[in-house]
N, CA, C and O atoms as a Tripos MOL2 file, in Angstrom:
@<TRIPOS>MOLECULE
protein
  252   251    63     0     0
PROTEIN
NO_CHARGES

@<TRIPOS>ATOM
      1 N          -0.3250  -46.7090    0.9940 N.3       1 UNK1
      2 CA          0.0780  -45.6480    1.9090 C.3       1 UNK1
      3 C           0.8530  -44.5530    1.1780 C.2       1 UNK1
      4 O           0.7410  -43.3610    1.4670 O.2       1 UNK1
      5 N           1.5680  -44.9820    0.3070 N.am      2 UNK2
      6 CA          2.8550  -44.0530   -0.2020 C.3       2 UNK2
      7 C           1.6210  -43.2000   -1.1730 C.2       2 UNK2
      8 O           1.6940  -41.9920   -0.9470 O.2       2 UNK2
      9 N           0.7110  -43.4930   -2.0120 N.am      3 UNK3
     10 CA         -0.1420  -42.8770   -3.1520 C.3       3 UNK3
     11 C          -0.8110  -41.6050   -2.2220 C.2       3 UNK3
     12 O          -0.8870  -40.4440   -2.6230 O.2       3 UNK3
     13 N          -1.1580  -41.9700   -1.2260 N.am      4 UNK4
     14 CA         -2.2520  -41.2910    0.1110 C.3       4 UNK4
     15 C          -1.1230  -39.9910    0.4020 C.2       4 UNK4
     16 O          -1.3520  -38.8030    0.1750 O.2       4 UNK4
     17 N           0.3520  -40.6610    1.0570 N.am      5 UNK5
     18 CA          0.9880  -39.7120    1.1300 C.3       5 UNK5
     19 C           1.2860  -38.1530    0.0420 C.2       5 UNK5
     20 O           1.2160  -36.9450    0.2710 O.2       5 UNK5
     21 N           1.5940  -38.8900   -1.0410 N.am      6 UNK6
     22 CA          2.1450  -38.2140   -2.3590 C.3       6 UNK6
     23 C           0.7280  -36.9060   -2.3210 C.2       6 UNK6
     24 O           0.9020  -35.7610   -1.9030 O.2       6 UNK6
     25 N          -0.6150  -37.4450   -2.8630 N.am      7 UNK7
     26 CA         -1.6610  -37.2760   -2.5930 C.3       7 UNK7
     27 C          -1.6290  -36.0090   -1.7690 C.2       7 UNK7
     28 O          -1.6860  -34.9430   -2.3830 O.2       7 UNK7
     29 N          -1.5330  -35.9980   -0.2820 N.am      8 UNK8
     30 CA         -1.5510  -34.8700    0.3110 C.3       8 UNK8
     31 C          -0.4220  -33.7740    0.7020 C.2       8 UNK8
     32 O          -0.5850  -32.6990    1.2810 O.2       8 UNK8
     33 N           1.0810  -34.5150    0.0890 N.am      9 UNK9
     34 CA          2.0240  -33.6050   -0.2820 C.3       9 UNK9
     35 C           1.5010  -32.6430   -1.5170 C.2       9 UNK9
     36 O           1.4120  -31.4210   -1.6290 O.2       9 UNK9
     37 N           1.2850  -33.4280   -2.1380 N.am     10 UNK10
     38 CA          0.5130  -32.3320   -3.2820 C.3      10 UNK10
     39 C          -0.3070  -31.5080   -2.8470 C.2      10 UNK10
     40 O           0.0970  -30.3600   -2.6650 O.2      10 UNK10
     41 N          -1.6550  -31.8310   -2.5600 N.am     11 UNK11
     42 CA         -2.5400  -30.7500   -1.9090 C.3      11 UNK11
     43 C          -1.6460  -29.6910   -1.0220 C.2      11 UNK11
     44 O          -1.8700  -28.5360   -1.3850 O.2      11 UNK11
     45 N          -0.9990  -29.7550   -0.2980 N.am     12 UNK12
     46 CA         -0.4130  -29.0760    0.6550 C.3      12 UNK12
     47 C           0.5050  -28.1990    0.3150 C.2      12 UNK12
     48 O           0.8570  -27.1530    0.8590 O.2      12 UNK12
     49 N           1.0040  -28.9510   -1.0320 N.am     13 UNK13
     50 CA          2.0460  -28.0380   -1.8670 C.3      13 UNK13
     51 C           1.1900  -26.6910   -2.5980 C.2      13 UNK13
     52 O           1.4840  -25.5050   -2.7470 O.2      13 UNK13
     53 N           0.3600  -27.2660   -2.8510 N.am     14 UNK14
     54 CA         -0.6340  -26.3800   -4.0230 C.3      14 UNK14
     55 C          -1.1730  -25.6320   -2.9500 C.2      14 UNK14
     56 O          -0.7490  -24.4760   -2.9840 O.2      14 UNK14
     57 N          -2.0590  -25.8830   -1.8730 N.am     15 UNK15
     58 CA         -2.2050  -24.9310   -0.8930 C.3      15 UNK15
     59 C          -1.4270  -23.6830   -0.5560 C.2      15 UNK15
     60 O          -2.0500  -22.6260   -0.4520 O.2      15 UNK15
     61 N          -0.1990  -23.7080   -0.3880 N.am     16 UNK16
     62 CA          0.8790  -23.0320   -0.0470 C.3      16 UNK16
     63 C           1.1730  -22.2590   -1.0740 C.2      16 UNK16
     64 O           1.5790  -21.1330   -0.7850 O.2      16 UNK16
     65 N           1.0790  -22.5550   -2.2650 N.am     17 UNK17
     66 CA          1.6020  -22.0540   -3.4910 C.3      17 UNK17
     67 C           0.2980  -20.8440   -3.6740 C.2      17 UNK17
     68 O           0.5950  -19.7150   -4.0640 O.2      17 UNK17
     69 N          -0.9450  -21.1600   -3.3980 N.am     18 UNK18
     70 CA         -1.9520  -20.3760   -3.4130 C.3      18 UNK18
     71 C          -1.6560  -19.2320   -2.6480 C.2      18 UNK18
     72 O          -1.5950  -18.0740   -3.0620 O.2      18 UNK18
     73 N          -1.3820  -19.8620   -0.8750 N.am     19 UNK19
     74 CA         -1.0370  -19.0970    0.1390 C.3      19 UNK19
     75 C           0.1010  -17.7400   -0.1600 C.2      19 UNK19
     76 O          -0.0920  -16.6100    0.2880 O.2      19 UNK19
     77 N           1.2590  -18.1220   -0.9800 N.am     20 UNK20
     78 CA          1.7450  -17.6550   -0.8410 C.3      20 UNK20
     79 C           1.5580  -16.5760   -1.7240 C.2      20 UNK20
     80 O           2.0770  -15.4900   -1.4660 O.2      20 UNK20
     81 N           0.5930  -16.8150   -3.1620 N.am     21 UNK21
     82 CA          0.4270  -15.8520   -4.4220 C.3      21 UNK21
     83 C          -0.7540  -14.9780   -3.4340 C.2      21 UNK21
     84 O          -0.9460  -13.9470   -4.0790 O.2      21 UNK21
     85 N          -1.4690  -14.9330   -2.3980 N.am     22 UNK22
     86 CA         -2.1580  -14.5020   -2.0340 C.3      22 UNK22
     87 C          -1.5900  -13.6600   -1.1100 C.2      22 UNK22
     88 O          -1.9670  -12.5220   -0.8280 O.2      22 UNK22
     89 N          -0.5940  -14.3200   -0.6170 N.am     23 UNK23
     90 CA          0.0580  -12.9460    0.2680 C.3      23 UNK23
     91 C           0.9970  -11.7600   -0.4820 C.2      23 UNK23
     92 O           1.1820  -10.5890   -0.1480 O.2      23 UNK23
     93 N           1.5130  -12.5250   -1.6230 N.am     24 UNK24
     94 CA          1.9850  -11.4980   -2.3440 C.3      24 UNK24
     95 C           0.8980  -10.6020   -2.8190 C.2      24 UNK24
     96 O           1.2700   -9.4370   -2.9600 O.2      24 UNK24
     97 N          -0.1230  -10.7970   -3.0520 N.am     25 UNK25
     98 CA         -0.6800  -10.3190   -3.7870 C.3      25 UNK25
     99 C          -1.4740   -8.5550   -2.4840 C.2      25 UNK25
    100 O          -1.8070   -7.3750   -2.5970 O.2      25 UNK25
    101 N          -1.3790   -9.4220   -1.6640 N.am     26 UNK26
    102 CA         -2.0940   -8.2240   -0.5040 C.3      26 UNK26
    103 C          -0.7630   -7.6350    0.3340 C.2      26 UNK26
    104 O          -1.0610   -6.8880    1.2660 O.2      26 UNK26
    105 N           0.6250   -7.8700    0.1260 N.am     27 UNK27
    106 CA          1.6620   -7.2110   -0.2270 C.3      27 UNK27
    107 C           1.4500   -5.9280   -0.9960 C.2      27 UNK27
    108 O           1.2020   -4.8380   -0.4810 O.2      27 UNK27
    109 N           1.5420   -6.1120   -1.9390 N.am     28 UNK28
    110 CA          1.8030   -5.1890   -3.3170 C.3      28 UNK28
    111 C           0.3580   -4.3010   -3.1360 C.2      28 UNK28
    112 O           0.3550   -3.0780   -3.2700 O.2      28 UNK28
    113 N          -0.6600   -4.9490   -2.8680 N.am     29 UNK29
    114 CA         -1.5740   -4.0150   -2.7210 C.3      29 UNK29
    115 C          -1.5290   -2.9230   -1.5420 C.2      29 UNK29
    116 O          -2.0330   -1.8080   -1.6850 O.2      29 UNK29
    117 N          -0.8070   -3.3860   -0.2250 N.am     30 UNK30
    118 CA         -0.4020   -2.7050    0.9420 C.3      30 UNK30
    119 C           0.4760   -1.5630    0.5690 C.2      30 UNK30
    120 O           0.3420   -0.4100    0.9790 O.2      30 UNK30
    121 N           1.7030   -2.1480   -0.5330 N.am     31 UNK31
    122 CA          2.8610   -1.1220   -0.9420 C.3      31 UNK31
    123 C           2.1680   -0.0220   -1.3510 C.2      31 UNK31
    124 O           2.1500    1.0300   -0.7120 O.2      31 UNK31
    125 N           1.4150   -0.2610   -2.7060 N.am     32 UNK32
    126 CA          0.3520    0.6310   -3.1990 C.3      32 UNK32
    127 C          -0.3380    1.4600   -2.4970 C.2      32 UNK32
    128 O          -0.5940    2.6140   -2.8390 O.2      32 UNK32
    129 N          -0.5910    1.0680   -1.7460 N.am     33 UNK33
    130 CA         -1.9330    1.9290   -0.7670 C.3      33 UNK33
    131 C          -0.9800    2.7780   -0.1660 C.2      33 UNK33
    132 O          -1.2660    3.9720   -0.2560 O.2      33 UNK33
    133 N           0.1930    2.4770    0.4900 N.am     34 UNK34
    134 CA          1.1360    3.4760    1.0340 C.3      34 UNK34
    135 C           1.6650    4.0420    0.8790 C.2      34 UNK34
    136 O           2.1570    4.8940    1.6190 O.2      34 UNK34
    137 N           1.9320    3.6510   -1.0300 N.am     35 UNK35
    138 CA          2.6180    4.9860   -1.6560 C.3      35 UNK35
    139 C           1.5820    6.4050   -2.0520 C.2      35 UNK35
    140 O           1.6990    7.6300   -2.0130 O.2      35 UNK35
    141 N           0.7950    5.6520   -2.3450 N.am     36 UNK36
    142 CA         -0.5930    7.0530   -2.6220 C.3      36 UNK36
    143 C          -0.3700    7.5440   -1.0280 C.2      36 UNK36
    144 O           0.3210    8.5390   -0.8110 O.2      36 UNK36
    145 N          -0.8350    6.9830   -0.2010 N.am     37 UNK37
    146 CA         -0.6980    7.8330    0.8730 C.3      37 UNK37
    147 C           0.2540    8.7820    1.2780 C.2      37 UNK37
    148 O           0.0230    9.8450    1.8530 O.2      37 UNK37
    149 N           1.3300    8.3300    0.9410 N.am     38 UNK38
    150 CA          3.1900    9.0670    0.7730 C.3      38 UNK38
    151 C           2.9770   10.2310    0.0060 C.2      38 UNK38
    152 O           3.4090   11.3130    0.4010 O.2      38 UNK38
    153 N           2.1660   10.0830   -1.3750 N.am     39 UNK39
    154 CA          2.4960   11.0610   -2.5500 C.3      39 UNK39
    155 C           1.0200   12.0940   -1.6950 C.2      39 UNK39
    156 O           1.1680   13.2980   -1.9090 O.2      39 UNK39
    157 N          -0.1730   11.7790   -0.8920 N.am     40 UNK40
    158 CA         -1.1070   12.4210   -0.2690 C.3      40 UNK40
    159 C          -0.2870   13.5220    0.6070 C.2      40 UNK40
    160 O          -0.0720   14.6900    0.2830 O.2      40 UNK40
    161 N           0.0660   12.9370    1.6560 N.am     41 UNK41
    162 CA          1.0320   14.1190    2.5860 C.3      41 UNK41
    163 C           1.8480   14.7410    2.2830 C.2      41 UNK41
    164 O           2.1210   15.8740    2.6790 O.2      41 UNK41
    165 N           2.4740   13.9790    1.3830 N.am     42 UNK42
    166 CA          3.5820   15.1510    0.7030 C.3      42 UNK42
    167 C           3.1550   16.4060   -0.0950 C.2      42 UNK42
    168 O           3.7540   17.4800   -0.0410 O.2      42 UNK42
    169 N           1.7060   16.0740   -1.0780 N.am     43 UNK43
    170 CA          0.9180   17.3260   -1.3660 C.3      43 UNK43
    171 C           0.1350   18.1060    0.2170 C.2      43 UNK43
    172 O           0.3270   19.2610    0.5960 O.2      43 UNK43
    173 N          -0.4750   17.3800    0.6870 N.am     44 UNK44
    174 CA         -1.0560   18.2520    1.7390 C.3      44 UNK44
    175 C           0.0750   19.2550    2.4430 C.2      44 UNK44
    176 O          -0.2290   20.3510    2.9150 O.2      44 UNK44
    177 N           1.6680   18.6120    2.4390 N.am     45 UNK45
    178 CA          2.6040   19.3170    2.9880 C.3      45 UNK45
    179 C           3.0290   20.7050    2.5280 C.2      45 UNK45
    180 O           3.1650   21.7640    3.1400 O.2      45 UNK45
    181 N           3.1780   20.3980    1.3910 N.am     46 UNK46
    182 CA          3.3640   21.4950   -0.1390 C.3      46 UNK46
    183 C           1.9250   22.1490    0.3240 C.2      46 UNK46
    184 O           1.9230   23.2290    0.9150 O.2      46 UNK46
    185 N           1.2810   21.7820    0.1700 N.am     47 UNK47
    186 CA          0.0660   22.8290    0.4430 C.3      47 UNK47
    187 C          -0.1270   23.6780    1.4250 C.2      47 UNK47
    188 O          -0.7290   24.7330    1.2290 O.2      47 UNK47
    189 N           0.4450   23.2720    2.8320 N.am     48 UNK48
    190 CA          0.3440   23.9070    3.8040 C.3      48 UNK48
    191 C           1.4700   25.2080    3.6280 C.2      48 UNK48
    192 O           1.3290   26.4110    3.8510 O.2      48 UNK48
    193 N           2.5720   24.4670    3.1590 N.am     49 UNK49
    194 CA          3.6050   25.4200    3.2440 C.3      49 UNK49
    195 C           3.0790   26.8270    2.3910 C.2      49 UNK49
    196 O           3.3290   28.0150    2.5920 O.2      49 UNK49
    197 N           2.4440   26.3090    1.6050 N.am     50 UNK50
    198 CA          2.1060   27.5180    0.6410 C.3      50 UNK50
    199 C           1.3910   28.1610    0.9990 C.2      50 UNK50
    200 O           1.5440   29.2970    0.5500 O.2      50 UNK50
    201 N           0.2560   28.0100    1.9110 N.am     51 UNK51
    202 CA         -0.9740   28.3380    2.8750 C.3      51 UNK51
    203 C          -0.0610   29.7950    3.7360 C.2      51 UNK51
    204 O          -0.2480   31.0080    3.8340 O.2      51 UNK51
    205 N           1.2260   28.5430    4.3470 N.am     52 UNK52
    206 CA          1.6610   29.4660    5.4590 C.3      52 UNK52
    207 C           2.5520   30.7800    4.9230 C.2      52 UNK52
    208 O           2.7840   31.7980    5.5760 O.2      52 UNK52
    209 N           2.8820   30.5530    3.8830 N.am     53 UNK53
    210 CA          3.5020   31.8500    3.2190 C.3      53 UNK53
    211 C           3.0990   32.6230    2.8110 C.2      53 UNK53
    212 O           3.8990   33.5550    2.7170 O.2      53 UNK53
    213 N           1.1010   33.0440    2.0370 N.am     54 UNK54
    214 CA          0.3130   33.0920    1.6600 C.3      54 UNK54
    215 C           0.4370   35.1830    2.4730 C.2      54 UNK54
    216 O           0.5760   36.2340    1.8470 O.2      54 UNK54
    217 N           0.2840   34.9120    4.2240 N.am     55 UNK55
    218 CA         -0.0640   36.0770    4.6250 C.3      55 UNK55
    219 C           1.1440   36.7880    4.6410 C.2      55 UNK55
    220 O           1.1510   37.9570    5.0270 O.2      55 UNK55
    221 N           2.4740   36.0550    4.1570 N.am     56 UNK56
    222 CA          3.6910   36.9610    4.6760 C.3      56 UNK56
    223 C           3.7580   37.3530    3.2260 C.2      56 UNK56
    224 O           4.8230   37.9480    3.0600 O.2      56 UNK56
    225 N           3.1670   37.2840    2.2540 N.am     57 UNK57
    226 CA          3.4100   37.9240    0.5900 C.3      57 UNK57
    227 C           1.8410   39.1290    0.2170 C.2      57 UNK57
    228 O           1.2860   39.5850   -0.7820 O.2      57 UNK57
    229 N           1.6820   39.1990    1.6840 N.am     58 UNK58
    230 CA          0.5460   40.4370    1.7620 C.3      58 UNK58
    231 C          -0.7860   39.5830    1.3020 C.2      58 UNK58
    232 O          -1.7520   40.3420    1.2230 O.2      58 UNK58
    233 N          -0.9990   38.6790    1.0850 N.am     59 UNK59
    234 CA         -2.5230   38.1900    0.4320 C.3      59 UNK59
    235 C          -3.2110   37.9270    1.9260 C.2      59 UNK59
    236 O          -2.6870   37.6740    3.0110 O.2      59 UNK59
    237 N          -4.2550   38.0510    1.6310 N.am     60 UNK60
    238 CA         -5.4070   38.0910    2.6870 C.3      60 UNK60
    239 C          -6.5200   36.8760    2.4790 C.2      60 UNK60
    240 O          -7.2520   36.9060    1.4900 O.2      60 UNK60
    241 N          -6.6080   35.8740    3.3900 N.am     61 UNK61
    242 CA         -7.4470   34.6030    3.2980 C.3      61 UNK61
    243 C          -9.0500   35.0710    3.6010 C.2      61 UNK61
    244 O         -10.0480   34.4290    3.2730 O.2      61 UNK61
    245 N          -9.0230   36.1590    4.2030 N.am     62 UNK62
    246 CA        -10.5270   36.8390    4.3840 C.3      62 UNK62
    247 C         -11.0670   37.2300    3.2620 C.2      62 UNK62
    248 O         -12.1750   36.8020    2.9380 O.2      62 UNK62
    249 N         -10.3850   38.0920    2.4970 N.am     63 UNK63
    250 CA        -10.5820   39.1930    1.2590 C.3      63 UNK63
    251 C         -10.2360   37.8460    0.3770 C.2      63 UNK63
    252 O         -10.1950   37.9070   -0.8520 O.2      63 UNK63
@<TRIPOS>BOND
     1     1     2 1
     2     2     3 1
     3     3     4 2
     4     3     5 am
     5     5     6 1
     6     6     7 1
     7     7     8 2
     8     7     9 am
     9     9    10 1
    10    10    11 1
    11    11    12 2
    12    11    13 am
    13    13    14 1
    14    14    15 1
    15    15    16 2
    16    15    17 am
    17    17    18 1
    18    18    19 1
    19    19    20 2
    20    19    21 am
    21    21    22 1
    22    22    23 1
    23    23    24 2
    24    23    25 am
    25    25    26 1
    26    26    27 1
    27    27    28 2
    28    27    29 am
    29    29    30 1
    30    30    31 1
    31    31    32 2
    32    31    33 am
    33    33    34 1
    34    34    35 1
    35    35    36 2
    36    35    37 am
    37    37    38 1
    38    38    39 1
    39    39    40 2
    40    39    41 am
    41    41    42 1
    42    42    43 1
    43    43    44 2
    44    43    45 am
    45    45    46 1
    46    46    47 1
    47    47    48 2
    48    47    49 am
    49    49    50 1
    50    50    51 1
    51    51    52 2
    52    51    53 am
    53    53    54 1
    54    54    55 1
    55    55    56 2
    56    55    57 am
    57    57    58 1
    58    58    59 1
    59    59    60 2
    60    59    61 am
    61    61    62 1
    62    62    63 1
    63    63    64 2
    64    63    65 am
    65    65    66 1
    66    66    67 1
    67    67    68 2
    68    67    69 am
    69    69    70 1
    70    70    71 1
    71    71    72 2
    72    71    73 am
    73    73    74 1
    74    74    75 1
    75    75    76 2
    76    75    77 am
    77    77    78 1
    78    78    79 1
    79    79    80 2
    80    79    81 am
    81    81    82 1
    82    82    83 1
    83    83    84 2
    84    83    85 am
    85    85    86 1
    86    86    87 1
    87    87    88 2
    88    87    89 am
    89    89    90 1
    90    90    91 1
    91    91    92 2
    92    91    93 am
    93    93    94 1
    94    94    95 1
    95    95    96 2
    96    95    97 am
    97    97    98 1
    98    98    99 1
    99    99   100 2
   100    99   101 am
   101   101   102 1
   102   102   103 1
   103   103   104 2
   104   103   105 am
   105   105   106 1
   106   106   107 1
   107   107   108 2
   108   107   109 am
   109   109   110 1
   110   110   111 1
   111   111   112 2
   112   111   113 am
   113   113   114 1
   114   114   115 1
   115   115   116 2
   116   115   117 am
   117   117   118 1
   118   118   119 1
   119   119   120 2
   120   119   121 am
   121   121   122 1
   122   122   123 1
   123   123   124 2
   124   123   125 am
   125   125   126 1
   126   126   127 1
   127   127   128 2
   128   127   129 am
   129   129   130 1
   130   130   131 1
   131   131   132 2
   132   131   133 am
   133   133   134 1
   134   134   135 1
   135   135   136 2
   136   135   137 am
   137   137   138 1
   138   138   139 1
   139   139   140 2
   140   139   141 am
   141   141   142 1
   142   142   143 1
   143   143   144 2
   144   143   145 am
   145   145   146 1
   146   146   147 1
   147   147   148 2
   148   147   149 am
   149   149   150 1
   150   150   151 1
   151   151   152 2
   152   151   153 am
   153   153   154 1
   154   154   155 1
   155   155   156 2
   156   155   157 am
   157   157   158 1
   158   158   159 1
   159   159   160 2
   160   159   161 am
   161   161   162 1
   162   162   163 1
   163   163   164 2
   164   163   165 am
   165   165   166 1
   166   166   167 1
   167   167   168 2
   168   167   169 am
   169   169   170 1
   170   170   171 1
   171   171   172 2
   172   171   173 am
   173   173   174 1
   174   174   175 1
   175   175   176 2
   176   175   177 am
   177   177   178 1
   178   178   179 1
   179   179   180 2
   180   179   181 am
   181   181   182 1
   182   182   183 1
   183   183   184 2
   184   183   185 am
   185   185   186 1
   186   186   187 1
   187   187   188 2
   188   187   189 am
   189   189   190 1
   190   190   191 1
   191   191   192 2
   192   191   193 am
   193   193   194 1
   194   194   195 1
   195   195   196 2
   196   195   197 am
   197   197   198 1
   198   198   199 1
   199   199   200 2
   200   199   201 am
   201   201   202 1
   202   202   203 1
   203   203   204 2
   204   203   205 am
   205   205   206 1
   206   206   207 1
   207   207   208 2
   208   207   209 am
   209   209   210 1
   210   210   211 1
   211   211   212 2
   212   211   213 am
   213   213   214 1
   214   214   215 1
   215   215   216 2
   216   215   217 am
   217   217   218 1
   218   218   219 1
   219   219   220 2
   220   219   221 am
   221   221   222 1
   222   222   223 1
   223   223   224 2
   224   223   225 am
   225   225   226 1
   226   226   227 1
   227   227   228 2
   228   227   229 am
   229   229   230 1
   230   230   231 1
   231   231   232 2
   232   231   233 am
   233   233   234 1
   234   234   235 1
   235   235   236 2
   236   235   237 am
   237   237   238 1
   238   238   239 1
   239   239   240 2
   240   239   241 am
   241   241   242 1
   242   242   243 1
   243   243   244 2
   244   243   245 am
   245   245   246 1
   246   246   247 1
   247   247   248 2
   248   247   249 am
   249   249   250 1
   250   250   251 1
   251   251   252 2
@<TRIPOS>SUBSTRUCTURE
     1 UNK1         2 RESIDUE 1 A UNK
     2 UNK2         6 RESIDUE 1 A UNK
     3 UNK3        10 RESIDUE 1 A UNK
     4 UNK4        14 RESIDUE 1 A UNK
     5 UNK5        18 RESIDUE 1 A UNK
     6 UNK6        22 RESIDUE 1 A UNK
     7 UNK7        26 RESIDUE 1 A UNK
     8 UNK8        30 RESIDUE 1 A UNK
     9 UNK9        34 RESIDUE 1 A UNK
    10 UNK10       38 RESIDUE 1 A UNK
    11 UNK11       42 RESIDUE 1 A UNK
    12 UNK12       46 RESIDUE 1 A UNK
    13 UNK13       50 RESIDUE 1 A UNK
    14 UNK14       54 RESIDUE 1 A UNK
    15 UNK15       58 RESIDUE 1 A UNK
    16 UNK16       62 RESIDUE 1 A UNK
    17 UNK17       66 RESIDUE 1 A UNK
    18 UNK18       70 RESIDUE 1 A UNK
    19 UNK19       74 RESIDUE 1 A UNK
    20 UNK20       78 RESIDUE 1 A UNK
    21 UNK21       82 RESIDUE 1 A UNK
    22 UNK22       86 RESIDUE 1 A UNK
    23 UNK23       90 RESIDUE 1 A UNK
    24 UNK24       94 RESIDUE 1 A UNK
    25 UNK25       98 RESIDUE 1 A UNK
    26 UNK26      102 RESIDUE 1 A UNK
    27 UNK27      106 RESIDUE 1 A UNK
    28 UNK28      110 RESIDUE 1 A UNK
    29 UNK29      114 RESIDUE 1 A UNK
    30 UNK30      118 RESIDUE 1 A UNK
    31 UNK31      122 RESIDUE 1 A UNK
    32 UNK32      126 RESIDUE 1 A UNK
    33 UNK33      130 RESIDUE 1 A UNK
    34 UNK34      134 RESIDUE 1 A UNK
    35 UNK35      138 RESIDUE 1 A UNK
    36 UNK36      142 RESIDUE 1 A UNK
    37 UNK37      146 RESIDUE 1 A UNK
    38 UNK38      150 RESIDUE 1 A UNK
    39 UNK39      154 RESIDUE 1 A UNK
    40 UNK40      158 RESIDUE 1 A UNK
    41 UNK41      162 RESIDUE 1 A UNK
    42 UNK42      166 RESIDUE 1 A UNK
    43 UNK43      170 RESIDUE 1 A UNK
    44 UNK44      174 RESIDUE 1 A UNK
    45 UNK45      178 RESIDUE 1 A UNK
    46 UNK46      182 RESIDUE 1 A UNK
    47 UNK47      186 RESIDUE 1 A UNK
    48 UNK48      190 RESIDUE 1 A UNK
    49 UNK49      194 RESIDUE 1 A UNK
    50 UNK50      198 RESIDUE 1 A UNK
    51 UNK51      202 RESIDUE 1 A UNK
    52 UNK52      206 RESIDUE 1 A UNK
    53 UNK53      210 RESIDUE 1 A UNK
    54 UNK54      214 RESIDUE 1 A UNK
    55 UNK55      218 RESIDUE 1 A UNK
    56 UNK56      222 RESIDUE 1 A UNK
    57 UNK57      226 RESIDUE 1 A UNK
    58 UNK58      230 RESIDUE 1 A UNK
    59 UNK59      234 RESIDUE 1 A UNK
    60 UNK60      238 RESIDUE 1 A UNK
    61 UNK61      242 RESIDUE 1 A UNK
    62 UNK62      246 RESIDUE 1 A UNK
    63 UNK63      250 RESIDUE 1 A UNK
């Protein structure tokens, strides 16, 4: 009984240990993905602003 036990403490341990390198792992990939997205809007922001200042420095988006 006790070998059977040990046996699936182990498996269960190692399971978990997987579990858990796997959630870290789609963690860090989540962080990632959200910082590009962070550094995305913050240019699209900068961009707009520059857009919107564009007609008050006389330049023309038509011409």
């Amino acid at each position: 009984f006790e070998s059977k036990l040990k046996e699936t403490t182990t498996r269960l341990e190692q399971q978990l240990a997987e579990e858990q390198a796997a959630r870290l792992k789609a963690e860090q990939a989540t962080q990632s993905a959200q910082t590009k997205s962070n550094d995305e809007i913050g240019k699209l922001k900068k961009d707009t602003a520059e857009l919107r200042e564009q007609p008050k420095n006389g330049w023309c988006a038509i011409l």
